[in-house]
N, C-alpha and C positions, 0 to 999 in steps of 0.2 A: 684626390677625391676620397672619400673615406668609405667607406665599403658598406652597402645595404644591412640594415639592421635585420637580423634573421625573426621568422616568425617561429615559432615551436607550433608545430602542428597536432593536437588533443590524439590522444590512442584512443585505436578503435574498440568497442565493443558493442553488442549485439543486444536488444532487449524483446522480451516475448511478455506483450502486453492484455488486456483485456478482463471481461468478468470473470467473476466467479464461477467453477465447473464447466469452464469453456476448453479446457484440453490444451492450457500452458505446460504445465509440468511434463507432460509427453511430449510435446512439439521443443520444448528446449533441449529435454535429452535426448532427444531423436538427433538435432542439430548441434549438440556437444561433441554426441558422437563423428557427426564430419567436420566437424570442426577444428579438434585437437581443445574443445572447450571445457568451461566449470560452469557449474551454475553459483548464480546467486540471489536468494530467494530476498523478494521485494515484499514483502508481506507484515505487514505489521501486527499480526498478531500470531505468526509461527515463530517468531523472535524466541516464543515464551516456551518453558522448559515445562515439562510433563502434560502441558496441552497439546495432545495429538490428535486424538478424533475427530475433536470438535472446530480445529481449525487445517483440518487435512493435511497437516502433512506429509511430504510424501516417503512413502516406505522404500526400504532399503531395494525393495524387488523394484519399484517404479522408479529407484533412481539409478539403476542398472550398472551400478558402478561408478558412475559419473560423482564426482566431488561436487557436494552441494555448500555452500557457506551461507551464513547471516540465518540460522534456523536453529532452534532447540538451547540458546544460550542466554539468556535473560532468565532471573527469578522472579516468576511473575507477583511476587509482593514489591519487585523494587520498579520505582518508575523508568519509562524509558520515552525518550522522545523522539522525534524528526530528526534531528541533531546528533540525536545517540548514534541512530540509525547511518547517517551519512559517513559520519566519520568511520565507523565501522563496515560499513561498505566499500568504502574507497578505500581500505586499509586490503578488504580482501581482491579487489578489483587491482591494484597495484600487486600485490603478490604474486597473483593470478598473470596478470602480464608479465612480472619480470622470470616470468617461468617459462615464457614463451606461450602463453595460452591464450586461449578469447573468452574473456568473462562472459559470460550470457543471464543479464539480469531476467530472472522472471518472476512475475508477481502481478498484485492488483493494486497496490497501494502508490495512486498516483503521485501524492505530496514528497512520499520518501525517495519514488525516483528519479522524478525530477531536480530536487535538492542533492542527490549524489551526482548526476550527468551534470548537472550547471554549476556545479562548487558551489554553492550558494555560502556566503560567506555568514555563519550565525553570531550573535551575539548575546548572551544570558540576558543582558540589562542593555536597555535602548540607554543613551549615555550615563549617566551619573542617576540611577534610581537604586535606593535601598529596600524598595517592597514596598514603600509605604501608601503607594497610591494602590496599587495593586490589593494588597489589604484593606484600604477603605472601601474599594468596589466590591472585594468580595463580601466584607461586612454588611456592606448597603445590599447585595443582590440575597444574601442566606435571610435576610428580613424582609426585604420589598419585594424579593423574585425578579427575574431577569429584562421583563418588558421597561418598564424606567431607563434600565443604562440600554438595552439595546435603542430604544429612539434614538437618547442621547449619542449611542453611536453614528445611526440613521444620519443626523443633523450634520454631524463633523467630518464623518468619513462613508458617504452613499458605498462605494465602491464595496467596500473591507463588510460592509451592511448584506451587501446584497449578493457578497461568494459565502457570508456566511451562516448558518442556519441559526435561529434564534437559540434554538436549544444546547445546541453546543454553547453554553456560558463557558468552558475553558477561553474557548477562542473570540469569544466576544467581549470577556474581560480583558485579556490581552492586548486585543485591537487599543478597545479605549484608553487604555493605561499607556500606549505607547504614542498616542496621539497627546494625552494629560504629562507626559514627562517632555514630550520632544518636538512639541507645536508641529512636528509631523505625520500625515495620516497612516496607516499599515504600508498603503500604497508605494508612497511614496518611500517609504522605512525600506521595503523589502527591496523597491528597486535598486538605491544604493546597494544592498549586497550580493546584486547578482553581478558577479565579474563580465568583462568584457567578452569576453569567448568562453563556452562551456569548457569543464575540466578533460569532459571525454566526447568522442565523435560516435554518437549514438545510432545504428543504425534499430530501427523500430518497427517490429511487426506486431498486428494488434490480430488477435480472434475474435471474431461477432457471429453473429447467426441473423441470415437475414428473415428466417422464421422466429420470432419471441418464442414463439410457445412450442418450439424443441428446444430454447434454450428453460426456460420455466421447467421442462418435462427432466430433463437432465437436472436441475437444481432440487428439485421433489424427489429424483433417485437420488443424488447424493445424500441431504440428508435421512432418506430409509435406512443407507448402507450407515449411514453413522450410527442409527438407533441399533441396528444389528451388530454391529462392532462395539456396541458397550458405550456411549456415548452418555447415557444417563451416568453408570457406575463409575465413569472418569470424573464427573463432575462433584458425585457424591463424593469420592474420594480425595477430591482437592483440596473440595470445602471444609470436609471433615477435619483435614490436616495444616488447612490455613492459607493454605496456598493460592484462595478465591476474596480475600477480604473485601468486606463490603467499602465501596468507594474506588477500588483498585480498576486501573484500563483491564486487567482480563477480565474481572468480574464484569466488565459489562460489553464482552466480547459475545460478539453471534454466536449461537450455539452453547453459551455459557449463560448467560444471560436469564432465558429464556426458562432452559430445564432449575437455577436458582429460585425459579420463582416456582416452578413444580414445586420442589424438594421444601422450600416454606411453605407450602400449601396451597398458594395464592391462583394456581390451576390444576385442572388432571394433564396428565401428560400427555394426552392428544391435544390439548387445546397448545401445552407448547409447543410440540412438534408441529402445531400449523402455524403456530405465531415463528419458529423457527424459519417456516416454509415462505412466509411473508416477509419476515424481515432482510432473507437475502436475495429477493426476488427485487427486493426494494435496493437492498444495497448492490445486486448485480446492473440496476439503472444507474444508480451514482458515479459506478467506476466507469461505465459506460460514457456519459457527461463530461466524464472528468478527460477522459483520453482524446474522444471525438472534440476535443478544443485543439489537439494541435494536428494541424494540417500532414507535418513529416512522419503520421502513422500509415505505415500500410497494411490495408487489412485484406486478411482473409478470410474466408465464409466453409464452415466445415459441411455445412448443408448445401452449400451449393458446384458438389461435385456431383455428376451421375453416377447412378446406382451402383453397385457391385465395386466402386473406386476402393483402394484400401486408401483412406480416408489421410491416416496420418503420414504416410508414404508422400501422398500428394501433395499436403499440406506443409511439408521437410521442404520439397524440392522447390517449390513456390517459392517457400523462405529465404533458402538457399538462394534463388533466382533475384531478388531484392536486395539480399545483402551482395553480391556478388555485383551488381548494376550499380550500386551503389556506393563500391569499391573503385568502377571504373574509369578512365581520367576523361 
């Protein structure tokens, strides 16, 4: 009789999920430290190198020692994608374990993490495509604008239509170009490349606030303390130096974005600092949406400890209590 075929069982690691200015980056190095862990920043826009204010990352005194990877290493003139992200992630996540450690992904950017935990296997070109359809659409969208190919998406692929926002044309030309090369929809495209069993055993804790408006009040202090920290003067200085090109993913990164359009004129600078205050209020709901799809997050509430708790303390040992439960046989 020939002997059971072995399963290889996914290494563990730990991820600390949730919005914006929700007290990731504390809660993961708090749990680094009992852990024997590193972090690994999931974020896709602290990739980028001399953008620090405006996309917070975290300072040497908030990273208390603790080894952080996947931050501060992209030029943000040169593009970086999903793809970039994963493989470079699981290059520091493999390290990181064969050191004996616990990677501890933390971040907000749901697409890049989950494409690192499932292997998601990428492709540049859905089979045999030279750019050439991908070109026509973009031809046809810089003349017609984006509503025409989005129907036309609508028609062929509802699914790929309706995760996607119309405005994002990156991701709506893509969809349809992959559908016009490969008689298959996103849908069905992506599933093919997710492997049968994730690459890692992902234990997930998420932060929420089950009051909005301490989380809103906390995202209105973060970006004050940006404005005080130089926040404008980073931005002037990027641009100045080129390192903000018009068209570029950081140019049109939160926080960047917004005071570009100061520095041309196009507001006073209170009106960006609220359009700033809006726009991550908005994207602190997206990532929200984005995570509260998978069931295996568990979440914890920073406001729903009583009074006088030392908040982060609490919120370790909870953690702690989850991945440990979830360790057990």
């Amino acid at each position: 009789m020939s002997a059971a075929k072995k399963t290889s069982v996914p290494p563990r690691v730990l991820c600390v999920v949730g919005p914006t200015a929700s007290g990731k980056t504390a809660l993961a190095v708090a749990l680094a430290k009992r852990l024997n862990g590193e972090v690994i920043s999931c974020d896709s826009m602290q990739i980028y190198q001399y953008l620090s204010i405006g996309t917070a990352k975290p300072t040497p005194k908030e990273m208390q020692g603790i080894p952080h990877h996947c931050i501060d290493f992209v030029d943000p003139r040169t593009p970086f994608s999903c793809p970039d992200y994963a493989a470079a992630a699981t290059a520091c996540a493999d390290d990181v374990l064969s050191r004996g450690k616990l990677p501890i992904f933390c971040g907000g950017t749901g697409l890049y993490l989950d494409s690192t935990i499932r292997g998601i296997r990428f492709s540049d070109k859905p089979e045999e495509n030279d750019g050439e359809i991908l070109r026509a659409l973009t031809e046809e969208y810089e003349c017609n604008g984006i509503d025409g190919i989005y129907e036309r998406l609508r028609a062929v692929d509802p699914i790929a239509a309706a995760s996607i926002h119309k405005n994002n044309t990156k991701r709506v030309l893509r969809a349809l170009e992959i559908y016009l090369v490969t008689g298959k929809t996103k849908t069905e495209w992506d599933t093919a490349s997710v492997p049968e069993s994730p690459r890692y055993d992902a234990c997930t804790v998420g932060l929420d606030f089950r009051d909005r408006a301490v989380l809103h009040e906390r995202i209105n202090r973060r970006v004050d303390l940006m404005l005080e920290q130089g926040l404008l003067d980073e931005v002037r200085s990027m641009y100045g130096k080129g390192f903000l090109p018009d068209g570029s993913t950081a140019a049109q990164a939160i926080g960047y974005k917004e005071f570009l359009a100061h520095l041309r004129g196009e507001m006073t600078l209170e009106e960006a600092a609220e359009q700033l205050r809006t726009a991550t209020r908005r994207y602190a709901k997206r990532q929200l949406t984005w995570f509260r799809r998978s069931p295996s997050v568990h979440w914890l509430y920073p406001d729903g400890y009583p009074k006088g708790t030392d908040i982060l303390s609490a919120l370790c040992e909870d953690a702690l209590a989850v991945f440990s439960a979830e360790r057990a046989p």
